[in-house]
C-alpha positions, 0 to 999 in steps of 0.5 A: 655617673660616677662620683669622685668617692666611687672611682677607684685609683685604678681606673684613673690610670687606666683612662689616662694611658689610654688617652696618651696612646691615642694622642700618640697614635695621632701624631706618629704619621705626623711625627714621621712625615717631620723626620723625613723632611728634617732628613731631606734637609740634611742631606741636600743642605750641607752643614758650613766648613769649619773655618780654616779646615779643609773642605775637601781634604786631599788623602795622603797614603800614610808614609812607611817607615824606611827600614833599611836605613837602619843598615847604615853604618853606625846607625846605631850610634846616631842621635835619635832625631838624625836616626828618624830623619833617616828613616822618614827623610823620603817622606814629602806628602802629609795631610792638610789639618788646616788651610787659608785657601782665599788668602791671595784672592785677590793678589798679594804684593808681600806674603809674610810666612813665619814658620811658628810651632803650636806652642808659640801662641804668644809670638803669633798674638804679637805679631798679629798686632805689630810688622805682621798687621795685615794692611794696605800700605803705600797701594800694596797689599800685605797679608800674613801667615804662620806654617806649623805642624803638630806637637811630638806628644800627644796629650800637647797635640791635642791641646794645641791643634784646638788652639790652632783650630780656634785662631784659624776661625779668628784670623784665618791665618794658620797652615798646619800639617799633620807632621811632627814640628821639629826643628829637622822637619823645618825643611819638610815644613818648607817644602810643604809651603811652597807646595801650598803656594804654587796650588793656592797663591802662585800670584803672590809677587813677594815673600818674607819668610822667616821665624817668629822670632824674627822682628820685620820693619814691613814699611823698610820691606816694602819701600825696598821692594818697591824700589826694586823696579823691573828687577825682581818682580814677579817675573825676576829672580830675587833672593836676599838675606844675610849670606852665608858661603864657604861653610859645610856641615857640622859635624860635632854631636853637641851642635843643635846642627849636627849633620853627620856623614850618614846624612850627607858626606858632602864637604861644604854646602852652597851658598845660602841666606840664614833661614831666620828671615829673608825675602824672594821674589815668587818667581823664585820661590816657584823655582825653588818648588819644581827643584824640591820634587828632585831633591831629597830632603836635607835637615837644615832648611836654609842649606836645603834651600840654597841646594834648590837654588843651585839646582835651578841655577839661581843665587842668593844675594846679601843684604845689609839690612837684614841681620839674623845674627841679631845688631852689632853696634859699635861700641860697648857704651851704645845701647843695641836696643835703640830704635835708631838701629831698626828704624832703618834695617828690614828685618832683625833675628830674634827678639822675645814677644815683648821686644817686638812690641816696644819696638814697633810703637818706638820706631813709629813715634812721630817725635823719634829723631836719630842722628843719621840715616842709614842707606840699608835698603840697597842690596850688597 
């Protein structure tokens, strides 16, 4: 034997590799038999869904550039925005990057679907915790969503569709589309929606459809709705809002709704209720959505949508408790802000996320007294 004096570093080293090769030998067929059955896992348990994204998203063909609209007259000379909406206005059918599929499982008595841009987290949170509060009020289900496409740039796209991505998870809330959200693409958002509701909600008896901006005293909503009776149920037509006829197209370049006569040469448009905010019935959103298949897309949403509602031979109806203009009171001395005025209106055009808040606590104070009460749920 050996004594430690006599035994060099080397052999040492050599005996050492030589036992961890053996014990390596011996554990390769075990380690082997471990990764095929970790691979069998893998492939017959596959891992859950992101939440909010879908599972099996349905392939679009991406949508080519129109090249011949730039062979209309005086292209050149358009705004950039209304060039592009030349160029893609065919365009109807974009990928899905985020879905709420079980939102109307079981039914859904009023569906709030506020349009929302990615940016506008802080308007989502606020209306999350205030008229956008998913409920059960007076035995009739209330359930939100925000529709939104992607951000134009794409350092922001990047931000923001992980933004979007982490409220779908929390709230399972949000649809987004792989579109630019813009304000001329409000119709292709529209359209898009309803789409999505015919395949995932057709059972949905009410929509409030609106902004973010919008302030929505859903109690009012459903008491109307509620009171609607046979007319107007899921079955009937109905379509409310503040109305708006005998207008047509602006055709100054300075107004954020120019629409020259490269888009349209029509002289007046149909009657139609200011997109801000407004209620239907889902028997006339689902017409509004076999409409749309045969009707290009328009850059205005609300007139795009009063163009369907003609098509399907259905009109829109005036509300007075629906104000997307905002509240005009009647003297200078009055206070516009007075929960007074909102206690007794379904929906009011815009308010800054903070407004939204202050007056949802104040119109539900149970020590608020008014002077008189308003009758403003009756359509007019």
């Amino acid at each position: 034997m050996l004594s430690r004096r006599g035994c060099k570093p080397e052999v040492l080293i050599l005996a050492t590799v030589g036992i961890l090769g053996l014990l390596f030998l011996l554990k390769t067929d075990e380690g082997k038999q471990a990764m095929k059955a970790a691979t069998r896992v893998s492939s017959t348990s596959p891992s859950a869904p992101t939440p909010g994204v879908p599972a099996t998203p349905r392939p679009v063909p991406k949508c080519k550039e129109n090249a011949s609209a730039a062979n209309v007259s005086g292209f050149a000379g358009l705004p950039g925005h209304i060039q592009d909406f030349l160029r893609y206005k065919h365009c109807k059918a974009f990928p899905q990057l985020l879905d709420a599929p079980d939102k109307c499982s079981p039914g859904v008595f009023l569906l709030l679907a506020i349009k929302s841009s990615p940016g506008n987290y802080e308007r989502r949170e606020i209306i999350r915790k205030t008229w956008g509060v998913e409920r059960t009020y007076r035995g009739v289900r209330i359930r939100r969503l925000f529709l939104s496409g992607e951000a134009g740039d794409a350092r922001e796209a990047w931000k923001l569709n992980r933004l979007l991505r982490l409220e779908a998870a929390e709230h399972g809330d949000v649809l987004q589309w792989a579109f630019r959200d813009s304000f001329f693409n409000l119709t292709l958002k529209q359209v898009l929606f309803h789409s999505w509701l015919e395949a995932r909600c057709p059972g949905a008896r009410f929509l409030l459809n609106g902004d973010d901006d919008v302030f929505a005293n859903t109690d009012n909503v459903v008491h109307y709705l509620l009171g609607l009776g046979g007319a107007g149920g899921s079955t009937g037509h109905l379509y409310v809002g503040q109305l708006i006829a005998n207008v047509g197209p602006i055709r100054e370049k300075w107004s954020k709704y120019y629409v020259p006569e490269q888009v349209t040469a029509v002289k007046s448009y149909p009657p139609y209720c200011g997109g801000g905010g407004l209620l239907m019935s889902g028997s006339t959103a689902r017409a509004i959505y076999k409409e749309s298949l045969g009707i290009e897309l328009f850059p205005i949403d609300d007139v795009y949508l009063g163009m369907c509602l003609q098509r399907a031979g259905l009109a829109p109806a005036s509300h007075m408790g629906i104000r997307t203009v905002g509240v005009r009171v009647p003297s200078s001395k009055l206070e516009s802000f007075d929960p007074c005025y909102y206690k007794e209106l379904l929906l009011v055009h815009r308010f800054v996320p903070y407004e939204m808040l202050v007056m949802w606590r104040a119109i539900h104070e149970p020590d608020l007294r008014c002077g008189k009460t308003l009758q403003v749920y009756q359509s007019v």
